[in-house]
C-alpha positions in Angstrom: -81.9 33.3 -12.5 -80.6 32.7 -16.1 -77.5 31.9 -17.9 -76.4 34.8 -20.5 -74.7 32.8 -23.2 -73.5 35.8 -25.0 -74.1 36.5 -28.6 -72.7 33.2 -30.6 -72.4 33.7 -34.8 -74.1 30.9 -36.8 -72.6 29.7 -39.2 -75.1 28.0 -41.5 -72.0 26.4 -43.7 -70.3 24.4 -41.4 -68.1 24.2 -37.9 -66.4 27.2 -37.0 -66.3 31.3 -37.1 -68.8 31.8 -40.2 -65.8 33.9 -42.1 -62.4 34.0 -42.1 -61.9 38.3 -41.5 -65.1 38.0 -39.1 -63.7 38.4 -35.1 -66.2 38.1 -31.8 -67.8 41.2 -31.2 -65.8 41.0 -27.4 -62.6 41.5 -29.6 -63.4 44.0 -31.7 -64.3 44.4 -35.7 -61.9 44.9 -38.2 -58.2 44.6 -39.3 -57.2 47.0 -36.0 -58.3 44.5 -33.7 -56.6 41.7 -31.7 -56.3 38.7 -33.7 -57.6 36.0 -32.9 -55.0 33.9 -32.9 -52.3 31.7 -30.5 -49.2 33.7 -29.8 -47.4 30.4 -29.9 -46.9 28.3 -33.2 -46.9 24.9 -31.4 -50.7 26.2 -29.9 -52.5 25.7 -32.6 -56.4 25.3 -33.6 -58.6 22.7 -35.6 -61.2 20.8 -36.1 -62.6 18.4 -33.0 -64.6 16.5 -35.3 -65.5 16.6 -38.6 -68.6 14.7 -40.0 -68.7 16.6 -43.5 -66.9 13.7 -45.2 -68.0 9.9 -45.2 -66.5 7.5 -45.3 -63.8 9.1 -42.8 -61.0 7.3 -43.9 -57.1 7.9 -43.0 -56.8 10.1 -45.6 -59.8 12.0 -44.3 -58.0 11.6 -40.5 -54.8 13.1 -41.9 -56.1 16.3 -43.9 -58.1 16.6 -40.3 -54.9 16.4 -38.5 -52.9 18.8 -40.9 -55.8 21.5 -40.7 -55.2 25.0 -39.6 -57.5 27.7 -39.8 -56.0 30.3 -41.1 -57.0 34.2 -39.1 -57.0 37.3 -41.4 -53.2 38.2 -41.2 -51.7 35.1 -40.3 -50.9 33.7 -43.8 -47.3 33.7 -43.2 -47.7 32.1 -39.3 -49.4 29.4 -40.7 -47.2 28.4 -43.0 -44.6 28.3 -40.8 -46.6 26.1 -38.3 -46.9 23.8 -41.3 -42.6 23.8 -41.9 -42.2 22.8 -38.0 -44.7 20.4 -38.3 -43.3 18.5 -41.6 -39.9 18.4 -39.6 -41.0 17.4 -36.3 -39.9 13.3 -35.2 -41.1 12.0 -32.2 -37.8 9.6 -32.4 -35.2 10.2 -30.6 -32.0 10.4 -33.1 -29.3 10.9 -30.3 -26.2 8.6 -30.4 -26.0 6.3 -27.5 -23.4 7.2 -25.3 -20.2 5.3 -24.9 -18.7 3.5 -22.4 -16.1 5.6 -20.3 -14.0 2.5 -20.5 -14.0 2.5 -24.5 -12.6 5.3 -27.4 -14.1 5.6 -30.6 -16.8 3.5 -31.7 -16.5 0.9 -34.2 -16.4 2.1 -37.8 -17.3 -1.7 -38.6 -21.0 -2.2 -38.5 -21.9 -5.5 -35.9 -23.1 -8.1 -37.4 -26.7 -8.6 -36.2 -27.1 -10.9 -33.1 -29.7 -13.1 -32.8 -31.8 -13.3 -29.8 -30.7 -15.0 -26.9 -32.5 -17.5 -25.1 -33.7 -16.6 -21.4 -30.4 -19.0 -19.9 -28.2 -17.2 -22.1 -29.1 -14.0 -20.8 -28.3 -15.1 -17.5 -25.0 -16.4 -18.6 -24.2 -13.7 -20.3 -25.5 -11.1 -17.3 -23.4 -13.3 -14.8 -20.2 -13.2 -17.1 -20.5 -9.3 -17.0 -21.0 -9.1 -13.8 -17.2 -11.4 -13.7 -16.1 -8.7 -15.7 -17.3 -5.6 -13.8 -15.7 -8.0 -10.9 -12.2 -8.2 -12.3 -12.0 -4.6 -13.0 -12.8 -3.4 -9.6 -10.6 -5.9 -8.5 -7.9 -4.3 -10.6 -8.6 -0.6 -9.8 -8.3 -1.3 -6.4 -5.0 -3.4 -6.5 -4.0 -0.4 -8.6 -5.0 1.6 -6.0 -2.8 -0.2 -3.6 0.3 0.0 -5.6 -0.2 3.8 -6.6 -0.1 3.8 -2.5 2.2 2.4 -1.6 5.1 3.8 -4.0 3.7 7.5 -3.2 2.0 7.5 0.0 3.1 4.7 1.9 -0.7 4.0 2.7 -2.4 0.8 1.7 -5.3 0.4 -0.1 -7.1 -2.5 -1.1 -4.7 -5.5 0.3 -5.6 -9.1 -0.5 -8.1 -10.7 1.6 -5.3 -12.4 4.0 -3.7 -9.7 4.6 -6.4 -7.6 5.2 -6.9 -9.1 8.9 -5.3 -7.6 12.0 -2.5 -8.0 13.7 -4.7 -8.7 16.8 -8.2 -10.6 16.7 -10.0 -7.4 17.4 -12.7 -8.6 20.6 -16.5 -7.5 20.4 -16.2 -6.0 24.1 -13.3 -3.6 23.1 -13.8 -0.3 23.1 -12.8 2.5 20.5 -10.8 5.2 22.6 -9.0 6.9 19.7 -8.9 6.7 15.6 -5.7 8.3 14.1 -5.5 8.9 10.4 -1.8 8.6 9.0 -3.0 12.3 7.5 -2.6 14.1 11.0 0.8 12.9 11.6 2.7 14.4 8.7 2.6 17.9 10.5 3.5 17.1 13.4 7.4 18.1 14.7 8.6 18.3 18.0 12.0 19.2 19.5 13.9 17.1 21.9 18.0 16.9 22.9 19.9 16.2 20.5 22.2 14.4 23.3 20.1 12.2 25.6 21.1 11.1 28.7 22.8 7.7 28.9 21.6 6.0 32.3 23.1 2.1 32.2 24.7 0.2 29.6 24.4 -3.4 29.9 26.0 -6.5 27.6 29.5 -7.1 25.7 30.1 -6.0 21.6 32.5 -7.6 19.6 34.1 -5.6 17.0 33.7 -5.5 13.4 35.7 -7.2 10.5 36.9 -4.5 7.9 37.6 -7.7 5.7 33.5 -7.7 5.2 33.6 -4.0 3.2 35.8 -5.4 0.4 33.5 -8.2 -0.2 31.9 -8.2 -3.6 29.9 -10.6 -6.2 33.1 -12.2 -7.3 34.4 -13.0 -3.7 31.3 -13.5 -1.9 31.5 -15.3 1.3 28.8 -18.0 2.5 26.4 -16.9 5.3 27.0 -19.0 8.6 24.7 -20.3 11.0 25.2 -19.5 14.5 23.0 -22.2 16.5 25.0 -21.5 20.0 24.3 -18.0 20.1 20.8 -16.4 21.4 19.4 -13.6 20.7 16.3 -12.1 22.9 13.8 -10.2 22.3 12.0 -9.2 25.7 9.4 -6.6 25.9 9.4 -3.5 28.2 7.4 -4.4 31.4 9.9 -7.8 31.3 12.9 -6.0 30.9 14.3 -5.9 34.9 16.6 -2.5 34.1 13.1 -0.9 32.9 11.2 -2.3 36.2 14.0 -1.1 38.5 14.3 2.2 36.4 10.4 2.7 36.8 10.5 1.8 40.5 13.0 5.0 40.8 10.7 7.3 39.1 13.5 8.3 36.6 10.6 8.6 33.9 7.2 8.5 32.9 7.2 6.7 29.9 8.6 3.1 28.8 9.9 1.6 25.6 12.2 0.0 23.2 13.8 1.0 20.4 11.9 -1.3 18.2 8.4 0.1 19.7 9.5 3.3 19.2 11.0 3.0 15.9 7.2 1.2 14.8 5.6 4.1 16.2 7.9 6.8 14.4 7.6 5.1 11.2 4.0 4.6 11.2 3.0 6.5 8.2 5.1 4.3 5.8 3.7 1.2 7.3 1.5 -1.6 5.2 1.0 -4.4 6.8 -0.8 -4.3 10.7 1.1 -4.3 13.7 -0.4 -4.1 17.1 1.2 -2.2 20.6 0.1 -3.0 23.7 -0.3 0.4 26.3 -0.4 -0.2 30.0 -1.0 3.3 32.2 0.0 2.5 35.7 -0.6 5.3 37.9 1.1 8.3 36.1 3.4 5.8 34.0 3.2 4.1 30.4 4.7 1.1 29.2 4.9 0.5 25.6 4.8 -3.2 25.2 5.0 -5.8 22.2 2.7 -9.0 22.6 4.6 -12.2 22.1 4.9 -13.2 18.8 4.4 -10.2 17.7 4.9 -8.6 14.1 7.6 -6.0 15.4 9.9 -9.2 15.8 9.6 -10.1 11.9 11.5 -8.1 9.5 8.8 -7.7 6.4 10.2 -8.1 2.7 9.1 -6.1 0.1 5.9 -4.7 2.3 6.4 -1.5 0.1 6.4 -3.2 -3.4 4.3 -2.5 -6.3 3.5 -6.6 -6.4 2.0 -8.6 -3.4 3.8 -11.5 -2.1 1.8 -14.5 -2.1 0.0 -15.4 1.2 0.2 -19.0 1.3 2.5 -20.1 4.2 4.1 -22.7 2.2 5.0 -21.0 -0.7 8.9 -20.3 0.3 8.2 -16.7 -1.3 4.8 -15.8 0.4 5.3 -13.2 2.8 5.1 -15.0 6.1 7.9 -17.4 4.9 10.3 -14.4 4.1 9.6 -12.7 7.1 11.2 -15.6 9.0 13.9 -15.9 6.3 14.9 -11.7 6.6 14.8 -12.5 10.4 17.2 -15.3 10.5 19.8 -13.5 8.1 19.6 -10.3 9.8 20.7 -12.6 12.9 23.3 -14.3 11.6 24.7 -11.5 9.5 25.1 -9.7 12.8 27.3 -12.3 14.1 29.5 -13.3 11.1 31.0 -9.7 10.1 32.3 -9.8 13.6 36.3 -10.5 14.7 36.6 -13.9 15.8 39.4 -13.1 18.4 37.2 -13.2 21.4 38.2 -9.5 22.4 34.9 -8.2 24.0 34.1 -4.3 24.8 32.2 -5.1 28.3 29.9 -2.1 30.0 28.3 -1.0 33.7 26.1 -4.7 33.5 26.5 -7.8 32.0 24.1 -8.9 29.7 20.6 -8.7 31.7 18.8 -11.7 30.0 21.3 -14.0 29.6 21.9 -16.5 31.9 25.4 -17.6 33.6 27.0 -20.3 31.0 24.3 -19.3 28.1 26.5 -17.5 24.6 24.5 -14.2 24.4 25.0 -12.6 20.5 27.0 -9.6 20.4 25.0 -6.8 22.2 25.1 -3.8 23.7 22.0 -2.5 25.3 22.0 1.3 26.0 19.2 3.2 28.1 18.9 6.6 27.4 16.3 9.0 28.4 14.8 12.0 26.8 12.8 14.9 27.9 9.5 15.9 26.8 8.4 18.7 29.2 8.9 19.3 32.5 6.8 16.6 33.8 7.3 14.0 31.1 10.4 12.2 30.1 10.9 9.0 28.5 13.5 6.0 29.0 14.0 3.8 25.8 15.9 0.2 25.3 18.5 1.0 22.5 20.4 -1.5 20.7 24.2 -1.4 19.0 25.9 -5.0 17.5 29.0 -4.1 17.4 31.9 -1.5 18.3 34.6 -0.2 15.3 37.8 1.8 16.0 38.3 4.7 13.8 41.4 5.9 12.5 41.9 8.8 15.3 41.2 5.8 17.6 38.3 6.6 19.0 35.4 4.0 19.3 32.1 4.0 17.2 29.2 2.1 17.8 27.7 0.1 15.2 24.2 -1.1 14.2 24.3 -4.3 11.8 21.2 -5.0 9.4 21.1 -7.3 6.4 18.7 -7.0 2.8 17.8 -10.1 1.7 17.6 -10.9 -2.1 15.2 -13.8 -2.9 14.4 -13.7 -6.8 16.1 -11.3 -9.0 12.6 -12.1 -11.4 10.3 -10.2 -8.8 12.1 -7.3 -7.7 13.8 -6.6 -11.6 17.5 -6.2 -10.5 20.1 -8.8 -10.2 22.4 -8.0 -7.2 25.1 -10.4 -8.8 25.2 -7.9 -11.5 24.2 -4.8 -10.2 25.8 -4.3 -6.7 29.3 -3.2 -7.6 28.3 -1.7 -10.6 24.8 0.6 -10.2 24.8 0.2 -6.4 22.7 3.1 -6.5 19.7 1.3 -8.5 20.1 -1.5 -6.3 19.6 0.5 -3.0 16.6 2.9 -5.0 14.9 -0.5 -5.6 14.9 -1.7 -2.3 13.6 2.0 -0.7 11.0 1.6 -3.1 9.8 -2.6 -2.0 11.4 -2.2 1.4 10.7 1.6 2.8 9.6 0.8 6.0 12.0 -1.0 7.1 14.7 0.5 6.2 13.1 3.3 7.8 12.9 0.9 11.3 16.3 0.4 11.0 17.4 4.1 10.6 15.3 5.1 13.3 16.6 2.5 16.0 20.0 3.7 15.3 19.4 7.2 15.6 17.4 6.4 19.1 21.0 3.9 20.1 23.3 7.0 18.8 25.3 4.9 16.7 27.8 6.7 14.2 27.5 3.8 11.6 25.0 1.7 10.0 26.3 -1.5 8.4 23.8 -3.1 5.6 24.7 -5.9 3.9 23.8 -7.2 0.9 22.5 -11.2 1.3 21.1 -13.4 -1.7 20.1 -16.9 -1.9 22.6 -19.4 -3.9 19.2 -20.5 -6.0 16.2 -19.0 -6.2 14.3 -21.7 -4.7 16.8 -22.8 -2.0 16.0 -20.5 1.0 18.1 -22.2 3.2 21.8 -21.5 2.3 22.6 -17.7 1.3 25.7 -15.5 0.6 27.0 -12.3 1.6 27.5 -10.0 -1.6 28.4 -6.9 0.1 28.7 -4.6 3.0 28.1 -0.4 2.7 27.9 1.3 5.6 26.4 4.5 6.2 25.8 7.6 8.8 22.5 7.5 10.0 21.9 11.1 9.9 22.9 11.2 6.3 20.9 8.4 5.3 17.9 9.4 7.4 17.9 12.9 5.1 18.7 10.9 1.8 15.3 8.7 2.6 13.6 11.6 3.9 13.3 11.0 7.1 12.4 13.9 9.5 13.6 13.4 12.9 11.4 16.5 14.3 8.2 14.4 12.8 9.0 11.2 14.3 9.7 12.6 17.8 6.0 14.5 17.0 4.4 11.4 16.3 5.7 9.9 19.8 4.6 12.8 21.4 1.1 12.9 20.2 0.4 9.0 21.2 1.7 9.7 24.8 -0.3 13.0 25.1 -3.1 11.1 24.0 -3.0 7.9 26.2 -2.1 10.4 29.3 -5.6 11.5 29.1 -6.7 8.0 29.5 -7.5 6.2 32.7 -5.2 3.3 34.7 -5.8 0.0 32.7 -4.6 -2.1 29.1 -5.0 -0.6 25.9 -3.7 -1.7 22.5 -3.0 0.4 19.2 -3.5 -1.1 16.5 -3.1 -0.4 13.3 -5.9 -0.9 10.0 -5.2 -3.4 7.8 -6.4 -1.7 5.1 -6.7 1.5 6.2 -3.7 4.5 6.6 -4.8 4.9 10.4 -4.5 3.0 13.7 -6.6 2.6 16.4 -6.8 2.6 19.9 -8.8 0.0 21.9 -9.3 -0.7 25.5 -9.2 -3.8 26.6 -9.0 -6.0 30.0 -6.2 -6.2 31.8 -6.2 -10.1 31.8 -6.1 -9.8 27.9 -2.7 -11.6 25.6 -1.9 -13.2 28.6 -2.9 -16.7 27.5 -2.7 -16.4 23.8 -0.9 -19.3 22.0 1.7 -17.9 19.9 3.2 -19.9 16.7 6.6 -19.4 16.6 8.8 -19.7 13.6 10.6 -23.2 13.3 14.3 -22.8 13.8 16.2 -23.2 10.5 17.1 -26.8 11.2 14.0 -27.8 11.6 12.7 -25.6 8.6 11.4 -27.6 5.2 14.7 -27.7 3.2 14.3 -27.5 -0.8 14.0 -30.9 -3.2 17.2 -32.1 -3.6 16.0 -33.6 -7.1 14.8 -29.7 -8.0 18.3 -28.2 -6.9 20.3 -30.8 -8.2 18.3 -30.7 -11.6 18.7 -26.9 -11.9 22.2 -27.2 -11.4 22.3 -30.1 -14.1 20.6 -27.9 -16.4 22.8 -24.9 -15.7 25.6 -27.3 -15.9 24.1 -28.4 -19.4 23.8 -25.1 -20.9 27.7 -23.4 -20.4 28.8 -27.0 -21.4 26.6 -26.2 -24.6 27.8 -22.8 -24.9 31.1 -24.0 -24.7 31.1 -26.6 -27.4 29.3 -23.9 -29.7 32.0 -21.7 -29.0 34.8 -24.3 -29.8 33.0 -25.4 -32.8 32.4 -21.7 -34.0 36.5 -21.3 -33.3 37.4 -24.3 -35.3 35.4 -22.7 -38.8 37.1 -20.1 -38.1 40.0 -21.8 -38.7 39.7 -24.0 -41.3 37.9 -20.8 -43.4 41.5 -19.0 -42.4 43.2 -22.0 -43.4 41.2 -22.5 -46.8 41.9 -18.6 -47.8 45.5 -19.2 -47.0 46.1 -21.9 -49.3 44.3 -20.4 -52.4 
């Protein structure tokens, strides 16, 4: 069979259609007929090759390249072809774009760099990868701070304090993962008036001389060595055992559990609690050693403490420091008459002969449902008479002042006079646990709250402190001035106790991330914290005092510059004079 080519002009001239107004005979003849043309301007047609000229040089290649035939009618299309084509660039003329980092560009032109050798490049990618470093580094410490003055949630701690509470174990198991998020809508309703079942332990009561202390007539902290002060857990506590024994509730605490718990959303640092369900029961127990029996310092604060345990201002250090002022602040504002308030038991961990601080330990129990109630240790430090003669019990707490440089108020200075910025500035560094504290005496029922005011006599001397001043409070009124919703916290107990009620009999621990605004909760074995070796803090005689040489050369130095100011003053007097007595005697 054969191939029909179809009729093909010739064109004895040349490549091509023989005539410019000539069409193929498939299209049609004529001015009326389809063009034969591209509809588009970029589709254009030319010459493949052409061999009519020789030599082909460029100029030859560019009249090739510029060629368009032009059809019969498409002068004008041609010519436009031709425009687009004289202003087409195959460059790219887009500005770079900028940095998000950076504003405006320079309006200086650079000066040209020359090109780097291989090892410089490699410095110079290393020193901005330093860079990218640092600024991450920043963003997230920013991070943390934006957290912790708004949300009360960390983010981004240093690498120190990023570890647990706990050494979290391989073979411990994830039961439960709380986010901080789910407990702000929680609120539950319990009696106002629990029920009081024992009260155990003696309270001294309180000097009134303490609330006219100020800056100008401060009074030196004491030290009171002979006195103990305990801090026993819940399944050690023998009221709690023989209260459990007597099924008079389900659940087991302290006030210092509970208050942890309640407060959980404005907490920074990790704290760990230890869960035990025995049959239908739950004890809420601390570890020894544990966090709960530090008091943190500026855990809220914009600025992380150092972490380096011997730095007298890293955050362990002051922990221990708060702790032993909050001690022996509780003892000192006291009477020294010896008139004791005594209850139903003596002190239940005290031994016979052995000074137990002033302490009153109240059990009270609150009801959930009809099948749950709870039974918590409560604490009061002292007992007040008020002017109807009636009795008030009393919770005692102390803020401690380290270095007016970090926190940006001088309590010397600002006290008596903006005591209001001086309390705003410590909700701010110290939210949680003033929160702790408000919480524990709501849960004791106390009708006052003492806090007292406590500065070091030097910056660098954390061994000797005075008292600057003593404001006391109601708790309910302060609980609503720091926002403190007492329908929340009792939601937030509620919810852990639901949730570990669906567990099975055994040990858990909750936990809370170090880094994260969440806790966890982990089963573990029920031989586990038994056998841990717990650090304790060094009692305060045994603490590392400051250089005598440093204190004694600051206090040279101070000494040096009123002496100066002084003599400048004298000397500044005696012009004075002799100018007076000059324009007298002309």
């Amino acid at each position: 069979m054969g191939f029909e080519v179809g009729f093909v002009p010739y064109n004895p001239d040349g490549w091509g259609p023989p005539a410019a107004d000539a069409a193929p005979p498939s299209l049609g003849g004529g001015s009326a007929s389809v063009p034969f043309a591209p509809f588009s301007r970029s589709d254009k047609l030319g010459r493949i090759a052409d061999w009519t000229r020789n030599p082909p040089g460029p100029a030859a290649f560019a009249a090739a390249r510029d060629t368009v035939f032009d059809f019969a009618g498409l002068e004008d299309s041609a010519g436009l072809a031709s425009a687009d084509d004289a202003s087409f660039r195959l460059v790219d003329g887009k500005p770079p774009p900028r940095h998000p980092r950076f504003g405006p560009r320079w309006r200086f032109q650079q000066r040209p760099q020359l090109p780097q050798r291989r090892d410089e490049e490699v410095e110079a990618r290393r020193r901005e990868a330093e860079k990218e470093r640092a600024r991450r580094d920043r963003h997230w410490q920013q991070n943390r701070r934006t957290h912790h003055q708004f949300n009360f949630n960390r983010g981004g701690p240093s690498s120190s304090s990023a570890k647990p509470s706990v050494d979290i174990q391989p073979e411990w198991s994830v039961k439960e993962q709380i986010p901080f998020s789910s407990f702000s809508k929680l609120s539950f309703a319990v009696a106002d008036q629990p029920e009081d079942l024992l009260v155990c332990g003696a309270v001294e009561f309180y000097d009134r001389a303490y609330d006219r202390v100020t800056p100008r007539a401060e009074r030196r902290l004491e030290r009171f060595k002979s006195r103990n002060f305990f801090k026993v857990t819940t399944t050690d506590d023998p009221v709690i055992r023989r209260l459990a024994e007597n099924d008079t509730a389900t659940v087991f605490a302290t006030d210092t559990i509970l208050a942890a718990l309640m407060c959980a959303p404005r907490s920074i640092q990790s704290w760990d609690i230890v869960i035990q369900r025995v049959g239908n029961k739950l004890f809420f127990d601390k570890r020894d050693g544990s966090q709960l029996d530090l008091l943190t310092v500026n855990e809220t604060a914009q600025d992380p403490l150092p972490e380096a345990k011997e730095d007298i201002n890293s955050a362990h250090s002051l922990a221990v420091e708060a702790t032993y002022i909050n001690q022996n602040f509780s003892q000192q504002v006291l009477l020294r008459n010896g008139e004791k308030v005594t209850f139903d038991e003596p002190n239940p961990f005290a031994t016979e002969g052995e000074e137990a601080a002033s302490v009153a330990y109240r059990y009270r129990r609150w009801k959930f449902d009809d099948e749950t109630s709870l039974v918590a240790r409560c604490e009061v430090h002292a007992v007040n008479v008020d002017p109807r003669g009636e009795r008030q019990f009393l919770t005692l707490n102390a803020l401690n002042e380290f270095d007016p440089k970090v926190t940006g108020v001088d309590w010397r200075k600002k006290v008596e006079t903006q005591r209001g910025a001086v309390l705003a500035t410590e909700l701010k560094n110290n939210a949680n646990k003033l929160a702790r504290w408000t919480a524990q005496a709501l849960l004791a029922g106390a009708d006052m709250m003492k806090l007292g005011y406590v500065s070091r006599l030097h910056p660098r001397d954390h061994y000797n402190h005075s008292i600057l001043s003593v404001i006391g409070y109601k708790p309910r009124d302060f609980a609503a001035q720091i926002n403190l919703n007492t329908a929340n916290m009792w939601g937030i107990v509620k919810s852990i106790v639901d949730v570990c009620m669906k567990l099975g009999e055994g040990k858990y621990v909750l936990v809370k991330d170090p880094v994260k605004p969440q806790v966890r909760l982990y089963e573990v074995p029920n031989d586990a914290f038994e056998n841990d070796y717990v650090e304790e803090p060094l009692p305060e005689e045994e603490q590392v005092r400051p250089f005598a040489e440093d204190v004694d050369a600051t206090a040279q130095e101070m000494d040096a510059a009123a002496e100066a100011e002084a003599t400048g003053t004298a000397a500044a007097a005696d012009g004075d004079a002799e100018k007076t007595a000059e324009a007298a005697a002309v």
